[in-house]
Structure formats: structure tokens, C-alpha cells
C-alpha positions in Angstrom: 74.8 139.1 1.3 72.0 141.2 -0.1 69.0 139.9 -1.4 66.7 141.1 -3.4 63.2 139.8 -4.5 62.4 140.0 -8.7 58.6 141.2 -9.2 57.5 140.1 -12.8 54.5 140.8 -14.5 53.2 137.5 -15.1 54.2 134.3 -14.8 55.4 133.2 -18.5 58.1 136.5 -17.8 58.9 134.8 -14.3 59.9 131.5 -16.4 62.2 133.7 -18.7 63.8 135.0 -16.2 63.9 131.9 -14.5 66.1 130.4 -18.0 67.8 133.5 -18.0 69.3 133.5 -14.7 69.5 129.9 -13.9 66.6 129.1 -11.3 63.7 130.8 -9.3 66.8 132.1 -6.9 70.4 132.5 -7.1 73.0 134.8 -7.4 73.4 137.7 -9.8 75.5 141.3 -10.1 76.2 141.7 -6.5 73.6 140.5 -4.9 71.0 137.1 -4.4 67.8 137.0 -5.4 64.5 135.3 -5.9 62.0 135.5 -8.3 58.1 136.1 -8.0 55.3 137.0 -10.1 52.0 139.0 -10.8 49.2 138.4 -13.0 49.4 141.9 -14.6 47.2 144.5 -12.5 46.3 143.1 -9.0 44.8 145.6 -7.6 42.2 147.9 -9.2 41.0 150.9 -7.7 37.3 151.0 -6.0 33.8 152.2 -7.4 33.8 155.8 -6.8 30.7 155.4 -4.2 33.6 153.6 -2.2 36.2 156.4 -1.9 33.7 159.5 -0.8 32.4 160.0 2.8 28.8 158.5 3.6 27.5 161.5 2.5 28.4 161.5 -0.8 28.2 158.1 -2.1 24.5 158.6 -3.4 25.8 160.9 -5.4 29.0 159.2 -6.6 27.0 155.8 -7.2 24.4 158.2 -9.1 24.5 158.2 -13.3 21.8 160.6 -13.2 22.8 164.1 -15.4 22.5 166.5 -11.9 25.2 164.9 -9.5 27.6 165.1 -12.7 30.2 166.2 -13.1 32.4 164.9 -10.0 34.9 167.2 -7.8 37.3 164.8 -7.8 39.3 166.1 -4.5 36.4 163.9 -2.9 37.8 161.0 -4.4 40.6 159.1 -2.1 41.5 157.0 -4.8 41.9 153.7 -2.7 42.4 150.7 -4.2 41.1 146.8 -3.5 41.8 143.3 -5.0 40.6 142.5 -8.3 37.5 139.7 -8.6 37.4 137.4 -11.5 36.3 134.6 -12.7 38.3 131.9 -13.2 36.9 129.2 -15.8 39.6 126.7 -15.1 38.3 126.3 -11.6 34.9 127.2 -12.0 35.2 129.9 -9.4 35.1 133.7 -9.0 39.1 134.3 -7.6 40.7 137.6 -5.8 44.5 138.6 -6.3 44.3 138.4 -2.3 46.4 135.5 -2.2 48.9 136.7 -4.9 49.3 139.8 -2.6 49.6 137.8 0.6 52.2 135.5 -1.1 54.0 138.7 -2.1 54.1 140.3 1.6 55.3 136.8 2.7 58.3 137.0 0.4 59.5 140.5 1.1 59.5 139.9 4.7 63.1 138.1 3.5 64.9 140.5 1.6 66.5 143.5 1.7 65.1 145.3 -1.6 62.7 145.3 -4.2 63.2 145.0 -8.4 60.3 146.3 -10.1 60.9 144.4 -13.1 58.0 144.3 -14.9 57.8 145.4 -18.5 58.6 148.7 -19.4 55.9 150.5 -21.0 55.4 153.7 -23.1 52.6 154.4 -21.1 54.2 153.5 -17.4 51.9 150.7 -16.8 54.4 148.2 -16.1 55.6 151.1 -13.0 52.0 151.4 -12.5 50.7 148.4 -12.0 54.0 147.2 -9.3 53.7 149.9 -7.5 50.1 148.8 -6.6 51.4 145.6 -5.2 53.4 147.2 -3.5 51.3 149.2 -1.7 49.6 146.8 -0.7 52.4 144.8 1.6 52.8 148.7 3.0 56.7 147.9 1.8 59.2 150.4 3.3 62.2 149.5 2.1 64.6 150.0 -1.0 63.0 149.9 -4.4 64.8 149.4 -7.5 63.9 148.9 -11.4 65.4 147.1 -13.9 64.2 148.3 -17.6 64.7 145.8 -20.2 64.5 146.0 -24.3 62.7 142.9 -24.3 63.2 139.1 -22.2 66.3 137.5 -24.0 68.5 136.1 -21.3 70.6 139.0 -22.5 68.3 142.1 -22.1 67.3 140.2 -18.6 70.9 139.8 -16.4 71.7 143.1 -18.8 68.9 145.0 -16.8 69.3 143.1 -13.7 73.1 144.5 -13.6 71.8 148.5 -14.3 69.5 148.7 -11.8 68.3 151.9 -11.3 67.1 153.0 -7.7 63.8 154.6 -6.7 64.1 156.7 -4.4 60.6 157.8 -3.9 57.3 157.0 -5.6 57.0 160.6 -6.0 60.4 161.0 -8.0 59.6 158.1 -10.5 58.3 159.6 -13.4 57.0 156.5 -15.0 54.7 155.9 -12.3 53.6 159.3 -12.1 53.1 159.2 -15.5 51.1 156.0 -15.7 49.1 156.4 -12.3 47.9 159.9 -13.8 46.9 158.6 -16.7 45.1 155.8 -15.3 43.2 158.4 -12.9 42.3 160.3 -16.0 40.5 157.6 -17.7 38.8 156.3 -14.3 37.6 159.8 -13.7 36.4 159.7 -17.2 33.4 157.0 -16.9 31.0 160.3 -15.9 31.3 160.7 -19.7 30.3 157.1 -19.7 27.7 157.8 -17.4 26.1 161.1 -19.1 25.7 159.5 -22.3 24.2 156.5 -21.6 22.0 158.6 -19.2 20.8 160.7 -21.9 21.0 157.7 -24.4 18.2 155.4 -22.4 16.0 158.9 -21.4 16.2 159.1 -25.7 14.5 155.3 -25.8 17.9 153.7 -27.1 18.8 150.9 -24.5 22.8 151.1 -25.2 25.6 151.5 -22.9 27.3 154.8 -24.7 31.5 153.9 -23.7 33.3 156.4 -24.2 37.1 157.2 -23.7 39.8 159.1 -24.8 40.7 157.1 -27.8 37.4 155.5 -28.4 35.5 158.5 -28.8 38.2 159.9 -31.5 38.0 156.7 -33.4 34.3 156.3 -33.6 33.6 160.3 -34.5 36.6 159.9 -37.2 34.3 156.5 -38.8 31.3 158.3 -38.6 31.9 161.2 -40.1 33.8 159.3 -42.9 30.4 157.4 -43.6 28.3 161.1 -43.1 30.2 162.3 -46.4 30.2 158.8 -48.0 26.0 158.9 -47.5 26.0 162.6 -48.5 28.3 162.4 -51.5 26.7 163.6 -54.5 28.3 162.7 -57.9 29.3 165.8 -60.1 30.7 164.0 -63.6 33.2 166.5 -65.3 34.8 166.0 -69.0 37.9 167.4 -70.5 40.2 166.6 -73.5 43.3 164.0 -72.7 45.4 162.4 -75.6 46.7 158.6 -75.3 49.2 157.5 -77.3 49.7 153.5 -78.5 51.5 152.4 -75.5 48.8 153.7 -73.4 50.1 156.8 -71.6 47.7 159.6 -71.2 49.4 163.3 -71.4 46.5 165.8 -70.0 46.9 168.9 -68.1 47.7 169.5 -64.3 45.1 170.7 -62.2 45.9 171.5 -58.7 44.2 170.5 -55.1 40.9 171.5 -54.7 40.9 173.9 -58.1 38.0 174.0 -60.6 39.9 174.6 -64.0 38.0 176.1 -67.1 39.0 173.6 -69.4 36.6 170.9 -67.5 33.1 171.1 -68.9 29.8 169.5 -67.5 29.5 167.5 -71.0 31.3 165.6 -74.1 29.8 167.9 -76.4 31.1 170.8 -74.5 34.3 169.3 -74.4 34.7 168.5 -78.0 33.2 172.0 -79.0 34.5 174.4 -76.6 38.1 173.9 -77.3 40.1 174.0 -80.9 42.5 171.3 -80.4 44.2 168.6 -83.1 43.0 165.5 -83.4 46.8 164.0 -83.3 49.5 165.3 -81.4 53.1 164.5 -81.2 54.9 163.5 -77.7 58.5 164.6 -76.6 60.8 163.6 -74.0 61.7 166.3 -71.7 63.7 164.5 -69.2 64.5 161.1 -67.9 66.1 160.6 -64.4 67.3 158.0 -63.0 65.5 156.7 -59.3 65.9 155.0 -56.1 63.6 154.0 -53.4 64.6 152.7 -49.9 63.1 150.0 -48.1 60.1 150.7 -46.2 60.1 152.1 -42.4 59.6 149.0 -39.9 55.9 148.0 -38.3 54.5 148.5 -35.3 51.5 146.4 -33.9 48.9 149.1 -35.5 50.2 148.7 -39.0 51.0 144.5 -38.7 47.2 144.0 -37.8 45.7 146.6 -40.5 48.1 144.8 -43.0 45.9 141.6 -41.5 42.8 142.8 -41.5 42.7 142.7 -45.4 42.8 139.0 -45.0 39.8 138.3 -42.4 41.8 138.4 -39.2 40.5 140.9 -36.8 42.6 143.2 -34.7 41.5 141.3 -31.2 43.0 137.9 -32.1 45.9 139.9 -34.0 47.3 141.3 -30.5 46.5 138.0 -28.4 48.4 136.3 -30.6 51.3 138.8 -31.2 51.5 138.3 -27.4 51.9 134.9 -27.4 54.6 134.9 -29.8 56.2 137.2 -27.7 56.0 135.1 -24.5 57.7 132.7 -26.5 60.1 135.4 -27.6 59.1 134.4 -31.3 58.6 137.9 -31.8 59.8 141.0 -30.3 57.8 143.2 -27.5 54.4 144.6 -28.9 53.7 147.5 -26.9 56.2 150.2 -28.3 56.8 153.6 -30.0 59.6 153.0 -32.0 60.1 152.9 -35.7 63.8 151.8 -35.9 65.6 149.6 -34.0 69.2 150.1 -32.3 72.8 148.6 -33.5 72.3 146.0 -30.5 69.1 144.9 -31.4 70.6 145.0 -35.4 73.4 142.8 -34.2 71.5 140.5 -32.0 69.7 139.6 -35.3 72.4 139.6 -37.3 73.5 135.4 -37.1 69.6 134.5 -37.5 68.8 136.6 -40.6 69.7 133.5 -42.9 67.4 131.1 -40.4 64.7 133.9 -40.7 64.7 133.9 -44.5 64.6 130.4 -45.0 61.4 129.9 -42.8 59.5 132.9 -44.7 61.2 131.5 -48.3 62.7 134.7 -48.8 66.0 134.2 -51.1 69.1 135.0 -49.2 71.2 135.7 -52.6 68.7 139.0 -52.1 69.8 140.0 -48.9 73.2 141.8 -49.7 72.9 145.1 -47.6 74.5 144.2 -44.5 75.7 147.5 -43.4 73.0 149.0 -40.7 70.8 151.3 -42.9 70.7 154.7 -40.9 67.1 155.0 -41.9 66.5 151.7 -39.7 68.9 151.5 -37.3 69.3 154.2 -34.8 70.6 154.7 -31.6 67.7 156.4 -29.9 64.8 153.7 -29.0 64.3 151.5 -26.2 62.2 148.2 -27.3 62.9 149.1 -31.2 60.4 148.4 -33.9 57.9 145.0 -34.2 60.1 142.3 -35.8 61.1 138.5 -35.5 62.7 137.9 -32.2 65.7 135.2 -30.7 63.7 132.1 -31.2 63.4 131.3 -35.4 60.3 128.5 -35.8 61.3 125.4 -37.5 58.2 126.8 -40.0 55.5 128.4 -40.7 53.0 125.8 -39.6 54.5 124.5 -36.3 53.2 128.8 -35.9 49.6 127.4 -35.5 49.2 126.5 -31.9 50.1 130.0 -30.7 46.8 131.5 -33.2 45.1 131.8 -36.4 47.1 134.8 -37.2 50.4 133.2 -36.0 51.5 131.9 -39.1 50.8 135.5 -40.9 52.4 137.9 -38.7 55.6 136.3 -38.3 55.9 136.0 -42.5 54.6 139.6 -42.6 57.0 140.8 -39.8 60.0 139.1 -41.4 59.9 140.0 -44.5 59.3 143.6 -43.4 62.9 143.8 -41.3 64.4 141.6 -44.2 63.7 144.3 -46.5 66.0 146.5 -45.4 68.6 144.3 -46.2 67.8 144.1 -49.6 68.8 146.8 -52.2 67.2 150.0 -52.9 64.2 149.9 -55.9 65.7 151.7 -58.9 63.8 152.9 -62.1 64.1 155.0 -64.7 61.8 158.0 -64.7 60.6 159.8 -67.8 58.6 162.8 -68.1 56.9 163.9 -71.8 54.7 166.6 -73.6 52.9 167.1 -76.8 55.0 169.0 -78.9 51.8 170.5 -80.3 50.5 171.3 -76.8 53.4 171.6 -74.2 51.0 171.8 -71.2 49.9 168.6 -71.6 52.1 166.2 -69.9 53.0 162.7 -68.7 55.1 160.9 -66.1 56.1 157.2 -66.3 58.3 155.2 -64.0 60.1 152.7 -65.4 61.6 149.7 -63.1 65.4 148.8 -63.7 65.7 146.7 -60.7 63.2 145.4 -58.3 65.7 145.2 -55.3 63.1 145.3 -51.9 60.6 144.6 -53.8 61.1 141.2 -54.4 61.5 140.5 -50.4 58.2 142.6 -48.8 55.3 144.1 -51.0 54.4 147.5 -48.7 51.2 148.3 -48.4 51.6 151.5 -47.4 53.6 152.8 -50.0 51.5 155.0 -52.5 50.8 153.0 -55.4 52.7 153.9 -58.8 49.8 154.4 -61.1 53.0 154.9 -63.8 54.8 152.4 -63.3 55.0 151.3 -66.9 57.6 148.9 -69.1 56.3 150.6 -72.4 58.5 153.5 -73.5 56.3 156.6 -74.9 54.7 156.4 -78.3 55.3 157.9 -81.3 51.3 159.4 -81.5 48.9 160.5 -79.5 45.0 160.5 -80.1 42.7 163.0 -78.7 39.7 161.8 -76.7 37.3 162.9 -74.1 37.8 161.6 -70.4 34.8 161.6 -68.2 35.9 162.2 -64.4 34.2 163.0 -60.8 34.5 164.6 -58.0 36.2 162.8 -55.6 34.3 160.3 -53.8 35.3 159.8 -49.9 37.0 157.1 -49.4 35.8 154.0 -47.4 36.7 153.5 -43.7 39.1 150.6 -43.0 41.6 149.8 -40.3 44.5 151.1 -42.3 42.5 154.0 -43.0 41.8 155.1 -39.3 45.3 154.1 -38.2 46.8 156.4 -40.6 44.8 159.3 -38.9 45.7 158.4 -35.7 49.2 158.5 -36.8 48.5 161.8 -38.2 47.4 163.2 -34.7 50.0 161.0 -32.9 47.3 159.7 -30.8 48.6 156.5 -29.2 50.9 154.0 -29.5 50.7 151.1 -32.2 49.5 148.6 -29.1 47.4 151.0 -27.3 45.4 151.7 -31.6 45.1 148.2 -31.9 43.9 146.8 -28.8 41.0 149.9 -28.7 40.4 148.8 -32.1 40.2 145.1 -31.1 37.8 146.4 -28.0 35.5 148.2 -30.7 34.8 145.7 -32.9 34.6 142.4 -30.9 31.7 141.0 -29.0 28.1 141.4 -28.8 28.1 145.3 -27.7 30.3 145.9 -30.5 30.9 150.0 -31.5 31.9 148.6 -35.3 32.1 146.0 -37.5 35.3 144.9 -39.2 34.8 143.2 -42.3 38.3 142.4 -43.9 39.5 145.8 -42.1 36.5 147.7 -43.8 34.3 149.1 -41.1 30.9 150.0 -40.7 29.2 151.3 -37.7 26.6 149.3 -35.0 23.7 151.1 -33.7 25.6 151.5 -30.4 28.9 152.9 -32.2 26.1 155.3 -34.5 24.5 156.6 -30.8 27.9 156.5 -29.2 29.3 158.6 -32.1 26.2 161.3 -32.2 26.6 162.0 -29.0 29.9 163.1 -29.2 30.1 165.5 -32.4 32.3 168.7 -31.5 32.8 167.2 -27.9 36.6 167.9 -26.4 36.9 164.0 -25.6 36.2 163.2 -29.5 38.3 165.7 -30.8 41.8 164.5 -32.1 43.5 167.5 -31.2 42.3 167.3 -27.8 43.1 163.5 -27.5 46.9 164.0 -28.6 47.1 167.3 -26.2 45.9 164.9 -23.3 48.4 161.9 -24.4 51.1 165.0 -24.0 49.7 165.7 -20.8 51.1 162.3 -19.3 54.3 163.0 -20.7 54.6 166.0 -19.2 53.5 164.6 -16.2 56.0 161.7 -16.3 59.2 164.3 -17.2 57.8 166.4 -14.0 57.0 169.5 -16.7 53.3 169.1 -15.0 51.7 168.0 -11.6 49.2 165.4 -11.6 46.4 167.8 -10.2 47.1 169.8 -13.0 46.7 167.0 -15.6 43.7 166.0 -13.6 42.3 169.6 -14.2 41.9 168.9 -18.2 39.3 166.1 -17.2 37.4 168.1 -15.3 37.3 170.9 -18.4 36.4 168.1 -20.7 33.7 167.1 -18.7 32.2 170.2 -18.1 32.6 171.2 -21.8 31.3 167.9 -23.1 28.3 167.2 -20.8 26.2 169.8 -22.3 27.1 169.0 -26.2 26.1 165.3 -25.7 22.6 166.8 -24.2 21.9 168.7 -27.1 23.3 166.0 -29.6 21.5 163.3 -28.1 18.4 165.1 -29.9 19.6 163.8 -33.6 19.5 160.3 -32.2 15.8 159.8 -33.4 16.6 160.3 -37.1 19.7 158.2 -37.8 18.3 155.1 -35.5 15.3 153.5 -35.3 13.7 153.1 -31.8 13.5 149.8 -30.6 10.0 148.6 -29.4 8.8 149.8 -26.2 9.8 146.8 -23.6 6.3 145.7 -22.0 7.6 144.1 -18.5 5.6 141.1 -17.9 2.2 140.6 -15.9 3.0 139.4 -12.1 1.1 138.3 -9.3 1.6 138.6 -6.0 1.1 137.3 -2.2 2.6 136.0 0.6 4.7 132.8 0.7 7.1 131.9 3.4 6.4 134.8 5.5 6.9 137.8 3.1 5.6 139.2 0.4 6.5 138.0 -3.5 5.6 138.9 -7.0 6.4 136.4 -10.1 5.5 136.0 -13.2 1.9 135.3 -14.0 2.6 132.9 -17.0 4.8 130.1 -17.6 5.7 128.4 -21.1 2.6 129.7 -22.4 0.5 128.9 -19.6 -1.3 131.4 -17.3 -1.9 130.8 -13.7 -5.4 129.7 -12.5 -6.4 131.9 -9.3 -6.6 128.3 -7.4 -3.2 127.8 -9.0 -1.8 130.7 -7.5 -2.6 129.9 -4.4 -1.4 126.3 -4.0 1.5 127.8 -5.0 1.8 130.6 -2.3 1.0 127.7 0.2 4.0 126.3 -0.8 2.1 123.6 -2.9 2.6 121.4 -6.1 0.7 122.3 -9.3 0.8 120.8 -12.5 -0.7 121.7 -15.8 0.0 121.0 -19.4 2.7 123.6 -21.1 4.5 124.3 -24.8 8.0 123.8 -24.8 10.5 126.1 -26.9 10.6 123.7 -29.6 6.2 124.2 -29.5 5.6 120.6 -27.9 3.5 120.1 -25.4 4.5 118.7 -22.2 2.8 118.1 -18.5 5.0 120.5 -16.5 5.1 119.9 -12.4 6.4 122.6 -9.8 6.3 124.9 -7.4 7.7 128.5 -6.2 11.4 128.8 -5.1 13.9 131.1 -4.7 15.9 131.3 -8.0 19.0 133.6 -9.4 19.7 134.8 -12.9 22.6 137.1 -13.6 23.5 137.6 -10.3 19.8 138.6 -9.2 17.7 136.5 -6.8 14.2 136.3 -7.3 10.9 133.5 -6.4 9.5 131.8 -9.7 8.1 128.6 -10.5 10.5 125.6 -10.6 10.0 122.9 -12.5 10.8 119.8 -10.4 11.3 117.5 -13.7 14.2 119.7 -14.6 15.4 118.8 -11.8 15.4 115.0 -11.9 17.1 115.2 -15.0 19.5 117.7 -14.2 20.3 114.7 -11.4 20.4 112.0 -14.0 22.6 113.4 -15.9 
């Protein structure tokens, strides 16, 4: 019988296909298999002094501005195991032993199943295919491309397998290895700007990166024309009548009507108009709206944001709901969801309401909507998945967010079960003075509404239960230029969308990156974001650079897709980094010049004083003070003689203390160096 072996991604997918097929090895389709795992990429490829000849690695270890940029047909793009450390054990780890137990297992079978997940991007392809490399496996290869890991998707996928026939010929490998070239090629932008960020006097590491760049230029320049906005008030006549509509005339995008004036008293004088006017129906229709579009990860977390939950913790937790198959997969590009995935749904939409108190008695469209439910689509649209939580609460283990996302997420694919928002919608002049006009919206029934509030419909400034009054009254508004609006999550997503630059997964985790930790590019305050001093550098450096541009970014995300569908080679693709590059390089030199005026220079860093000698047979240098004490020249030699000193010092807390030591060979961020050592620490580091 033929056996193959399963390749997961990680191990909580291993255990779903484990309760999927019945055990770690078995029997399925036509053919026995075991199971096995990875722990997403396990193989990473080397520092680009490690894939040139001797000769070159100065210049590929090298950030300085004159061995940039690269050729990369010197590169040989060799990979290696990937280091980590592992704060369970305490110890720094390789993926060695996950490759070694991998090469064991194949030697058994007859065929591999790639089946890890099934990416947009072709990482899943990606990142098995380096595995198996790394065994040097010759034989069949086969993937298995699954919607998402209910036991049905699984043995579904496991029963289609689709054979590879060459690395070569599988287009979501291609795709995803060129792509993850692309940005590993990329960090000589990296390079360059921080090279011409420190020669500047700004200590930051400049990251930049395909989406990065565009999303910390976009911020930026918002907050440029926010600082630079300069208030111009205008005033023109309105009438209002006793229910509160306003009726005034129509001014189109960007025009500079004559009837505006630059004060009341021009705007009372300039104009002969009554006092009292009369207002007239001049149509009423009746009005429907559907039920919004489904979420991807991007919009879920900007919905989020609003309430204090950064993006970060938003997608670690999505993922852990989906592990648990609490929720469907995150990383995808669709917007609807298929009649399968409708009908898988179908039995648990009652359980679903119940948990997120949604009233079923709402939920009377039960017909797919063809605005939701579509055929095309692979993983479909974010939404609850197979397993319904007793509640809310029992949500809490898997994250802060937990609870949030699964109510937002539900009532957002319960919506479209609901019925369509009606209202009435009535449009009025002045009899007196027909262009001046008014809309209202009147609601008839709520339908959707009363399931999901969406927050990204444009709010109905209208909307308005009063019918329109019998009189209006003249009066003066006083109005602005428009002020640019403030940068938020939702914001910035919404012009990504625009571009089509990424998927919803791929926004939010770069957004996540950006704004967490203590080298943070912005600051998310309840999805309103503001810039650090190392987004402000990172984002001066590349104004009108090819990498930052958003155009640029979304012809680059086609590149890949090209590349995947075999419309374009990979050297070809590769070719638009090296353009990039060589365009950008330059820019950032001469933009690096407006650093001084938007940041403030930090202090110049005085290193401190050392002294030196011999000790042990070869020549040190340490520092010449220690907790506030400076060593005696007598000192310094008992110490390079290897002896014991002591002397009274100040503690951090400012107490003093008799401190007693002697030079040894210490290590501090994985540098080794000779200082003193105090041997008291060391006694109680012992007690303790």
C-alpha cells in the first residue's frame, strides 16, 4: 500500500488533522499515511556575507553607502536553520532537530503532502518547500489546499490532492519564494537609511519595507497638512426651519462659490434675500440598504482599535481562535464566502446568535444573499467558525480581545441574514428660493441595523424622524475649510484598500509591527496614531522614494502574482528591486538633510574614560569608575595583578556601601569584555 507522510505547519494543525482523520497514522483516500509537523518557517535564508565568495563578503556584510546597492546574481541564496530562543527551556534552540526528524520519516514513505496552509501570499508552499530541501527529498510531492481545518475541509483536501510535478511548475512557491527574495534583498534600503540616519546624529535603525514605508509616508504626510492647516472661516446664508432641517445651496468639490463671503456682515449685506421662506416637497422615494460587505482581519482590528486593543494582540489572538477553529482562517482576500462555507454555517446560526444576544426572530433572510455568498473564493471572508463558545467569557483565556472579536465577527455574518434597512427619503426647497435645498432620510424599518452597527458605512447626517416644517428662518452659517482629517487605523486601512496594497493579515500584522515595542514607528492610541521620532526619521527619508510610493507598492504586490501565474520570471521580478534601489538610494541621501528641523538631536554620547594594562597576559581596557567611584592608580594596579580592592561606593538607590572585587572577564548583550566584579554580588547571587 502507498504511504504518504502529512507535513503541517505547526503542531496545533497536526492535532486537527490528527481529530480529523482518526490518529497520527492511518488510512485515508487510497493510500496510508502519517502525520508530522513544522513550526512555521524552519529554515531561513543566510546573512548575505554568507552566500558571496570570500571576496565579496566585506562588501556584502558592509552598510556603508559605497558597496550599495547589491548585484544580486552574487547572491546564492542558501539557506540554514533558524536559532531562537526558547524561554520555556531557557536555551537558544535550532530547527536542526525538527529537520532531522523530518528526513527520518520520509525515509518510510513513498510521497510527500505539503499540507500546510494555503496562503495568498504562497508562504505556506514556501516555507515546506524549505524543509524539504533540506532532507534533499527526491521523490513524489503532492499538496493538499484546504478552506480552513474542519475535519471536513481536512479528508476533503486530503482526497484532491494535487501533484507537483516540479518545484519549478508550482506557482505558489514561485510566487512566495520571489517575494520572500524581494524583501530579503530589500534590507540595503534598511541599510542606506540608517547609514545616512546615524552619519545625520539620529541613533535609529531606519526599517524599511515594502508596506512599511507606504504606511509611514501615508501618516506623515497626513500629520504635515494637519500641522500646516491654516483655518480660512467662510459665511453664507442657510434657512432652518422648526424641525431643524437646514435648506442651503449646493456647492461642488473643491469650488469657491460667490455667494460665500469672508464675514456675517458681508453675508447679510451682500445678498437681498427674505427673512422667511416657505419649503416644498419635491419628491419622496422610498429606500433600501443591504447589509454590509463581510470583514477581513484589517477592518475587525481597526473596528477594535477604537476600544484600546492594539492591532498586535488583535492578530495573536484572532490566531488562537482559529487554532481552536473558534473562528475562521485569518490570512485571506476574500470578501464573500461560498454556498459551502454558507451551508456549513447554516445549523449553528441560531447557537451563534444566542452567544452574541442577537434576537433570532431578526434573522429571517435565509436565502444566500448574492452580495455575500459567491462561488469564487477559497478561505471566504473572517467569520465565526465550527466550534460556537458556550459564551462570551469562557472567550477570555484565548486573549483580551477574544471576547470582542468573536461578538464583532458574529454579528457582522449575522447581518446579512437580517432584512434590508428601509426609509423613506424626502427631498425639499424654498418655494421662494428653489436652489436652496434639503435631503432627509427617514427610517421605516431598522432591519440590519438592529443586529451589527457598521462602522464603515458613511454616516447619515439626515437621518431625521421630523417631517419638514412649515417655515424656514434665514440665518448666517459660519463654515471652514476643510480641516485634514486625523490618522487612525481605520483611516490608513481604507487607503491601503484603495491601492489594494495587501491582504487584510499581511495590513494588520505590519500595523501590529509598527506600533508595538520599544523601537516603535507609531503610536496607536485607541486606533489614532501619531508618529515616534524613529517613524518621523524613517518617514523623511523616504518622501518621493519608489519603495514609499503606493502605486509602486501595489505594482510590486502584482509582480508576485504574475510571477505565481508564470506571466513573469523571478529574475525579472527581482529586476524591480534592483530599480528601486537604485532610484531610492540617492532620494533618502538628499532627504536625510530635513532631518535636523523636524527632530531634535539627541546629546552627543561621551563614551566613558578607561584605563588600561596588562592582566593575564594581554592587554585590557575597563572602565575607570565604578558606582561613583574612580580608581586610585595603586588601585589599578592591584587589580591588573589580579588583586582584591575595596573601597566605599553609592549604590543606585544613592546609599553608600563598602564594595569588594576584582577584574574578570564579563558578557553583556552577547559581548565579552574585563570589568570589575563585585565578589558580594556574588555571594548573594549564591544565597539566593
Amino acid at each position: 500500500m502507498t504511504k504518504y507522510l502529512i507535513i503541517t505547519e505547526k503542531p496545533s494543525a497536526r492535532r486537527n488533522f490528527e481529530k480529523a482523520l482518526g490518529g497520527s497514522t492511518g488510512h485515508v483516500a487510497n493510500y496510508d499515511y502519517e502525520l508530522t509537523n513544522l513550526r512555521g518557517h524552519v529554515m531561513t535564508l543566510r546573512e548575505p556575507e554568507d552566500q558571496v565568495p570570500a571576496d565579496l563578503k566585506a562588501k556584502y556584510k558592509s552598510w556603508k553607502l559605497a558597496d550599495l546597492p547589491w548585484e544580486l546574481q552574487d547572491l546564492s541564496w542558501k539557506r540554514t536553520y533558524i536559532r531562537s530562543w526558547n524561554p520555556r527551556s531557557k536555551k537558544s534552540e535550532s530547527t536542526k532537530s525538527l529537520i532531522d526528524d523530518l528526513k527520518t520519516k520520509a525515509k518510510n514513505v513513498d510521497g510527500l503532502i505539503i499540507a500546510t496552509d494555503t496562503d495568498p501570499s504562497g508562504e505556506g508552499d514556501l516555507l515546506a518547500w524549505e524543509a524539504i530541501d533540506a532532507i534533499k527529498w527526491q521523490g513524489q510531492v503532492f499538496r493538499a489546499n484546504f478552506a480552513d481545518e474542519s475535519p471536513k475541509s481536512l479528508v476533503k483536501a486530503l482526497n484532491q490532492l494535487t501533484a507537483i510535478e516540479s518545484k519549478d511548475q508550482h506557482g505558489a512557491y514561485q510566487k512566495g519564494l520571489t517575494r520572500n527574495k524581494w524583501d530579503f534583498a530589500s534590507m540595503q534600503l534598511t541599510r542606506g537609511a540608517t547609514t545616512l540616519t546615524k552619519q545625520a546624529g539620529y541613533p535609529f535603525v531606519s526599517r524599511q519595507g515594502r508596506l512599511k514605508s507606504a504606511m509611514i509616508l501615508r501618516v506623515y504626510q497626513q500629520l504635515e497638512a494637519i500641522k500646516n492647516y491654516q483655518r480660512v472661516p467662510f459665511f453664507e446664508n442657510r434657512y432652518q426651519d422648526e424641525n431643524g432641517h437646514t435648506y442651503a445651496r449646493t456647492v461642488k468639490k473643491d469650488e469657491d462659490p460667490d455667494f460665500r463671503y469672508a464675514s456675517q456682515e458681508e453675508a447679510q449685506t451682500q445678498e437681498t434675500l427674505p427673512e422667511t421662506a416657505t419649503p416644498v416637497v419635491t419628491s419622496t422615494q422610498q429606500k433600501e440598504t443591504q447589509p454590509p460587505k463581510l470583514l477581513d482581519l484589517a477592518s475587525l482590528s481597526a473596528i477594535l482599535a477604537k476600544e484600546g486593543f492594539q492591532a498586535k494582540e488583535v492578530a495573536s489572538t484572532y490566531q488562537k481562535l482559529y487554532e481552536a477553529k473558534i473562528v475562521s482562517y485569518p490570512r485571506t482576500e476574500d470578501k464573500t464566502i461560498t454556498p459551502e462555507q454558507y451551508e456549513d454555517l447554516r445549523p449553528l446560526v441560531e447557537e451563534i446568535a444566542k452567544v452574541v444576544g442577537v434576537d433570532v426572530n431578526l434573522l429571517t433572510v435565509r436565502e444566500p444573499r448574492k452580495t455575500h455568498v459567491q462561488e469564487k473564493g477559497a478561505h471566504g471572508a473572517n467569520r465565526p467558525g465550527s466550534v460556537v463558545p458556550s459564551s462570551l467569557e469562557a472567550l477570555m483565556a484565548y486573549g483580551p480581545s477574544a471576547a470582542k472579536i468573536y461578538e464583532v465577527l458574529a454579528k457582522n455574518y449575522l447581518a446579512m441574514m437580517a432584512e434590508n434597512y428601509h426609509y423613506t427619503q424626502v427631498k425639499a426647497q424654498l418655494a421662494e428660493l428653489p436652489n436652496f435645498t434639503t435631503t432627509i432620510n427617514q427610517p421605516q424599518s431598522q432591519g440590519w441595523h438592529l443586529v451589527y452597527q457598521d462602522q464603515d458605512e458613511e454616516e447619515d447626517r439626515n437621518r431625521s424622524t421630523q417631517g419638514i416644517g412649515q417655515q424656514a428662518q434665514r440665518l448666517v452659517y459660519e463654515g471652514q475649510n476643510k480641516k485634514p482629517t486625523a490618522p487612525t487605523w481605520k483611516w490608513l486601512k481604507t487607503f491601503l484598500e484603495k491601492y489594494n496594497i495587501g491582504t487584510g493579515a499581511t495590513r494588520t500584522n505590519t500595523y501590529g509591527e509598527l506600533t508595538s515595542g520599544q523601537k516603535a514607528y507609531m503610536i496607536d492610541k485607541k486606533g489614532k496614531i501619531t508618529l515616534t521620532d524613529n517613524g518621523l526619521a524613517a518617514a523623511i527619508l523616504v518622501q518621493d522614494t519608489y519603495i514609499a510610493n503606493p502605486k509602486t507598492t501595489k505594482r510590486v504586490f502584482d509582480i508576485f502574482d504574475q510571477v505565481g501565474r508564470f506571466e513573469m520570471t523571478p529574475d525579472d521580478a527581482l529586476h524591480s528591486l534592483n530599480v528601486t534601489v537604485a532610484h531610492d538610494l540617492p532620494i533618502m541621501a538628499e532627504n536625510v538633510k530635513q532631518l535636523e528641523r523636524a527632530i531634535e538631536k539627541p546629546a552627543r554620547y561621551e563614551p566613558k574614560e578607561k584605563v588600561s594594562g596588562e592582566w593575564q597576559g594581554e592587554e585590557v581596557s575597563f572602565n575607570a569608575t565604578f558606582s561613583g567611584h574612580r580608581f586610585t592608580a595603586e588601585e589599578v594596579a592591584q587589580l591588573l595583578a589580579g588583586g582584591v580592592i575595596s573601597f566605599q561606593a553609592i549604590n543606585k538607590k544613592g546609599k553608600a556601601y563598602t564594595a569588594k572585587g576584582q577584574l574578570a572577564k564579563k558578557r553583556y548583550k552577547g559581548k565579552n569584555f574585563v570589568g570589575f566584579d563585585l565578589i558580594l554580588d556574588k555571594k548573594k547571587a549564591r544565597k539566593k
